[in-house]
N, C-alpha and C positions, 0 to 999 in steps of 0.2 A: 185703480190701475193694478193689474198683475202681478208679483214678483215676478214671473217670467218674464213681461214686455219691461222691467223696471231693471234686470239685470244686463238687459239686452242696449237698452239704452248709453250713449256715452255723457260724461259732463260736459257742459259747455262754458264758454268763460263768456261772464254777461257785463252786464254794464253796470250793474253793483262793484266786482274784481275788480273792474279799472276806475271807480272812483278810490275802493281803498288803494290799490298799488299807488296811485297817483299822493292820496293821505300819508300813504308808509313812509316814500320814498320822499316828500315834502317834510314830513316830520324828521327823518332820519338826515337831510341837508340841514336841515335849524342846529340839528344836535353837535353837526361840526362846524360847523356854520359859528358859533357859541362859543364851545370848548376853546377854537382857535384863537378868540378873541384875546386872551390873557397876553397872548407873546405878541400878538400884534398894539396892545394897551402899554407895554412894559417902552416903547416911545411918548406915550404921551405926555408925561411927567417925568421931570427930575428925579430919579431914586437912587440908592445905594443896592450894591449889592445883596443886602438881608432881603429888601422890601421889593426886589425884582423876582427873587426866590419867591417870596412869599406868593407875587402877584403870578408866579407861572404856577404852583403850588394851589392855587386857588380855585384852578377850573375844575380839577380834578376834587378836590374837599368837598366844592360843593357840589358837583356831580355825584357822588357819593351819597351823597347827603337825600341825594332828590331820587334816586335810587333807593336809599334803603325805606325813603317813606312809602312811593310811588309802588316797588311791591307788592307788598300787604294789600296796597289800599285798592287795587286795583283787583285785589282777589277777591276783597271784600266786597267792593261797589261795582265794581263791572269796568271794563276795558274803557267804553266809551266818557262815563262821568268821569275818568283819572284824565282822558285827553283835554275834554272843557277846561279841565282845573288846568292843566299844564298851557293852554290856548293863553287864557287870562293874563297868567304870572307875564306869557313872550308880549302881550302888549306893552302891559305895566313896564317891563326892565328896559325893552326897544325906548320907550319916551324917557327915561328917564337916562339911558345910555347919553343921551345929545347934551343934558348941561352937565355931566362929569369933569367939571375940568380939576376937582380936586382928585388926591389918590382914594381918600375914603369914600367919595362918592363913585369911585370908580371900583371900589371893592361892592359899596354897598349892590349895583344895581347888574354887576356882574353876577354875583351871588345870586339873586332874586332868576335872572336868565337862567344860570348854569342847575340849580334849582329844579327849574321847570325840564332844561333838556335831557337831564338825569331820568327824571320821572318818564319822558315822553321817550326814549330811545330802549327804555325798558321795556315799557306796556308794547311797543312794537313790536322788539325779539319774541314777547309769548305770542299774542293776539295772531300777529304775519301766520304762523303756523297754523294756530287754528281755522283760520277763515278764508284761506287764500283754497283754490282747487285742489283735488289731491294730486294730480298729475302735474301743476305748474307750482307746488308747495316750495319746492329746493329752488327753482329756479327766479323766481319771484322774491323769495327771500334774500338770496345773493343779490339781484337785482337793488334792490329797494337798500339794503346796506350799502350798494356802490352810490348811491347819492350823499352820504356819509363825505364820501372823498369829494363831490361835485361841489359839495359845503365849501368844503375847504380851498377849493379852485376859484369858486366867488368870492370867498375872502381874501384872499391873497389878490385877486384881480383889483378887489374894489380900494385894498393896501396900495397896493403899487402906483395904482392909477393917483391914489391920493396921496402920496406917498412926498409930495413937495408942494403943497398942499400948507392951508393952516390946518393945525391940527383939530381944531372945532371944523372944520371941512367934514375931515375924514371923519372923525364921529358923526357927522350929521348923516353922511353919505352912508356908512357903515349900518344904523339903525332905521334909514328908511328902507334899506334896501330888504333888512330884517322884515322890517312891515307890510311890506308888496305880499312876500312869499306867504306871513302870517295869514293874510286877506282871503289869497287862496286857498291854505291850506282849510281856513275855517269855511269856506264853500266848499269843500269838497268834503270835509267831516258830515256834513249836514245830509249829505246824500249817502252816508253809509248806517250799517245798523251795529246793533251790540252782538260780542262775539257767540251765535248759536253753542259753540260746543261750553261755554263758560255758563250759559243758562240753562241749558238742559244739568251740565254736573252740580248746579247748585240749586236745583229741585223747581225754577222757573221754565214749567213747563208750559207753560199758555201764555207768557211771551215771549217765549223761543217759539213758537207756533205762528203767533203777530209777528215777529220777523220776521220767520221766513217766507208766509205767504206774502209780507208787502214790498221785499227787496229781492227774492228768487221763484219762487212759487214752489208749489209742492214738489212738483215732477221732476225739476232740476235738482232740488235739494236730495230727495230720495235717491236720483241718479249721483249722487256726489256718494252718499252714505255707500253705496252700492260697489260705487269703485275704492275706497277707502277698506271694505269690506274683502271683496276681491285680493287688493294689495296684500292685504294681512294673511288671508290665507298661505297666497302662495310666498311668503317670507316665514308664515310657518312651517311650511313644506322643505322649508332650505335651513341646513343648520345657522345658518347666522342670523334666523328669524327665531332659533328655538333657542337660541344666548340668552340668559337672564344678568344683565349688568349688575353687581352691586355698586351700591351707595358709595360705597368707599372709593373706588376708580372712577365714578361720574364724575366727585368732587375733585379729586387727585387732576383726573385730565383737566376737566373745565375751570381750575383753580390756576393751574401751571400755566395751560395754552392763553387764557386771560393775561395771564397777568403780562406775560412777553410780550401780546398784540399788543396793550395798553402802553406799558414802559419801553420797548422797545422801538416803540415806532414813536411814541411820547420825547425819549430821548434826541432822538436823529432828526425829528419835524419842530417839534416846539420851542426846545431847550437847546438845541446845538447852536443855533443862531444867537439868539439875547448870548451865550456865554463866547462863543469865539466870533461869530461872523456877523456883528449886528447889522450892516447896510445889506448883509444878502437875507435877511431874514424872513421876509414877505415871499422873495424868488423862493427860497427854500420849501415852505411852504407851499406854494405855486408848484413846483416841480414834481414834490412828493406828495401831493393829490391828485396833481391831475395825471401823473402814472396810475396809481392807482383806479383813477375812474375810466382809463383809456384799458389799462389791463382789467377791470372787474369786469369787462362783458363774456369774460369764460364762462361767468354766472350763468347763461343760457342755457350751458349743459348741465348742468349743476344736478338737474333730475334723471343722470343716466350717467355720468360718474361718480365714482365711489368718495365718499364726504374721508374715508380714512386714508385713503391714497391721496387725496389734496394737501391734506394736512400733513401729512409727513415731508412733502415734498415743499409746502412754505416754509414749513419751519427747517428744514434742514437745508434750504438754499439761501433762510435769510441768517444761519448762524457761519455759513460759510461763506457768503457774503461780506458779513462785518470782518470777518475774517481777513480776508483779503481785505479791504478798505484799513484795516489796524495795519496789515503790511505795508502797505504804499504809503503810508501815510507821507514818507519825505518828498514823493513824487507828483502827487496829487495837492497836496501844500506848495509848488510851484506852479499848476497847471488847471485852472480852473474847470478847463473843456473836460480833464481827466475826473476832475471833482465830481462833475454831474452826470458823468459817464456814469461811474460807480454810485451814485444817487438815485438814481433812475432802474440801473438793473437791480439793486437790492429792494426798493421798493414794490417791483414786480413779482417778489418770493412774498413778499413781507403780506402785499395783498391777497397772496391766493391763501395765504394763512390764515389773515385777518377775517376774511369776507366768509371763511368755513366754521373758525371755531366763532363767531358770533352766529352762525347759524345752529352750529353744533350746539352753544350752550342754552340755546333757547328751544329744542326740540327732545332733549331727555328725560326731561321732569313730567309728572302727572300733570294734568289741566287744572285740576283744584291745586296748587300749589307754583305750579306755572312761573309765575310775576315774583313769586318771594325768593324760589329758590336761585332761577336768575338774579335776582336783585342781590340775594347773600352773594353769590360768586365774582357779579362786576363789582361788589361795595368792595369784599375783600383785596382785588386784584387792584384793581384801581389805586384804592389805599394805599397797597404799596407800592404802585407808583409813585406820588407822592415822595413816598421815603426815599425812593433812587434819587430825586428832584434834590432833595441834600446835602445826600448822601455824596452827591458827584459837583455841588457848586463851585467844590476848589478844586476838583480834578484837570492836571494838564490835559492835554487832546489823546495822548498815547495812552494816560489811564482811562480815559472816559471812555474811548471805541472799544477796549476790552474787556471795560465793564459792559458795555452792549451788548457785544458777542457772550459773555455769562449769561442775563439775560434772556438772550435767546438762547442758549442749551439747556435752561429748564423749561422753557416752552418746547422744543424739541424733546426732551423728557418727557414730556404728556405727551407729545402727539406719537411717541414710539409706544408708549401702552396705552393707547388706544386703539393703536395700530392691532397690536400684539390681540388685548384682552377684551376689546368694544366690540359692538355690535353695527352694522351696517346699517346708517339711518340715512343714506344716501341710496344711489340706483334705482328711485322708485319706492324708497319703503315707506308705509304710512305712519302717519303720528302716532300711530296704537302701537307700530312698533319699533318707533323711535324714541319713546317715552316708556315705553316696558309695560302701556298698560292692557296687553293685550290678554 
């Protein structure tokens, strides 16, 4: 074929893209799906306050944990063998969830889960980018994050519904429903391939070649590279394709904007409940997902708004948010309907934050380093989450929201210099120059 009939050509989205979208957005529901598990486990057993800490404390450790391995290892071995390995562990911990009736069986097989969804919500953030269209790359990506919060809308459902229940119920219910989704998702891995741009940069050029012709064929491939091509140009052409970001503000923003989503939204979903409102704790939860997955379909446009204009705008509506929510606080302590009022609208800032800088921290890095440098930023951020998790177990309700709004003004801190000194990896720009490897 031509370069001329090859430039001419547009990409099309095949039925390779929507087994992965369907992979992404199935693996990215496990990972909240998971995470959320701790605060809804912190009923199952008798404990003291140290060992409720510890048990909310715990999703995040070892999410971390399964992150900083998952990284590396995925840059090493490829996208797809990191998924197997993380498939496996969700069986294993799923079966072994149902006789936890002790707390250390309930630490042990949490950990083993939370483990694997560390691993598996990582290798997504880089992999999504590389593989998906270049034209549906933003938008597919916010997409498959908002199943993230549908996690969490299924766990809270499957809580509540079980919620008077024996508690061997609800764990049973809880882990098969785990396993359904597993079933699927391992059928739909089976039908995708390993990531083209991870094999071509690590010198497997003849089967990146066997990919492509048995999951897109040439022509469509060629035509992808083509518009990818294209993008780049003309982002060269415009000064904010000719920005060369350093290192030092990649890390500053995706260090800060992390670490807010994480703790901020960790604080007001997971932990606010086990500490003041333990019988609304499941609703809580409930609420503040499924805003977010009713609000994440903005994701659509995602490929023709500006990824720096979002983010300024989550983060500075959800640090004025908690803001007001720390005001009201004698009013809304009377009035429940007021409670979820303002639970609901801070959650809708909080998503359009959440759903940009996970997209954002998985789109700046080279391809050969991809999965690590991701994995450093969520391990860091994450972590300390964690420490707020402490930091705040004996905080009244007036110190703990104004510790949230803190919080959130260092995530707003990053999203204003990026705002200020980033480069536009949003509106259509390609991975060559959203990742500066152009």
């Amino acid at each position: 074929m031509s370069n001329s009939v090859e430039a001419a050509r547009e990409e099309h989205w095949t039925r390779t893209d929507s087994w992965l979208f369907w992979s992404f957005g199935l693996g990215m529901l496990l990972e909240n799906y998971i995470f959320s598990l701790s605060s809804v486990a912190t009923q199952w057993v008798p404990m003291p306050k140290s060992l409720q800490s510890l048990l909310l404390a715990w999703s995040p450790i070892w999410l971390i944990i399964g992150i900083a391995v998952a990284g590396p290892l995925a840059d090493r071995v490829g996208r797809k063998n990191t998924f197997y390995t993380t498939m496996a562990l969700y069986g294993l911990g799923a079966i072994g969830l149902v006789f936890s009736n002790r707390y250390w069986l309930i630490l042990l097989f949490l950990a083993m889960l939370l483990f694997a969804a560390g691993g598996e919500m990582n290798t997504i953030m880089a992999v999504s980018h590389e593989m998906m269209p270049h034209k549906h790359r933003g938008k597919t990506m916010m997409l498959e994050l908002n199943f993230i919060n549908l996690g969490g809308v299924i766990l809270g459902l499957v809580a509540l519904s079980t919620a008077y229940q024996h508690v061997a119920f609800q764990r049973a219910m809880i882990a098969i429903t785990l396993l359904v989704v597993l079933i699927i998702l391992f059928f739909a891995r089976r039908n995708t391939p390993e990531s083209i741009r991870w094999l071509e940069r690590t010198g497997q050029h003849e089967r990146a070649r066997a990919e492509i012709e048995k999951y897109y064929g040439w022509e469509e491939y060629q035509a992808r590279q083509e518009a990818a091509r294209r993008a780049t140009e003309r982002a060269q052409a415009r000064e904010d394709g000719q920005k060369r970001v350093g290192m030092g503000l990649k890390l500053f923003t995706t260090l800060t904007i992390s670490f807010a989503g994480s703790a901020g939204f960790g604080l007001m979903t997971y932990v606010l409940g086990p500490h003041f409102f333990p019988k609304l704790n499941a609703a809580i939860i409930l609420v503040a997902t499924g805003t977010g997955f009713v609000s994440g379909f903005f994701g659509l446009w995602a490929d023709r708004w500006s990824r720096k204009w979002l983010l300024l705008i989550g983060y500075l509506g959800s640090f004025i948010m908690t803001l007001v929510i720390w005001a009201t606080i004698p009013a809304w302590s009377k009035s429940l309907a007021l409670f979820w009022i303002l639970l609901i609208v801070l959650n809708v800032f909080v998503n359009i934050g959440y759903l940009t800088e996970d997209t954002l921290k998985g789109e700046v890095w080279p391809t050969k380093r991809r999965g690590t440098y991701t994995a450093l930023v969520r391990f860091v951020s994450i972590g300390l989450y964690i420490a707020t998790i402490y930091i705040t177990q004996n905080f009244g309700i007036n110190a703990y929201t104004m510790f949230n709004a803190l919080v959130w003004a260092i995530g707003l801190a990053g999203a204003i210099a990026w705002f200020i000194g980033g480069n536009e990896t949003g509106k259509g720009a390609s991975l060559d120059v959203a990742s500066g490897e152009t």
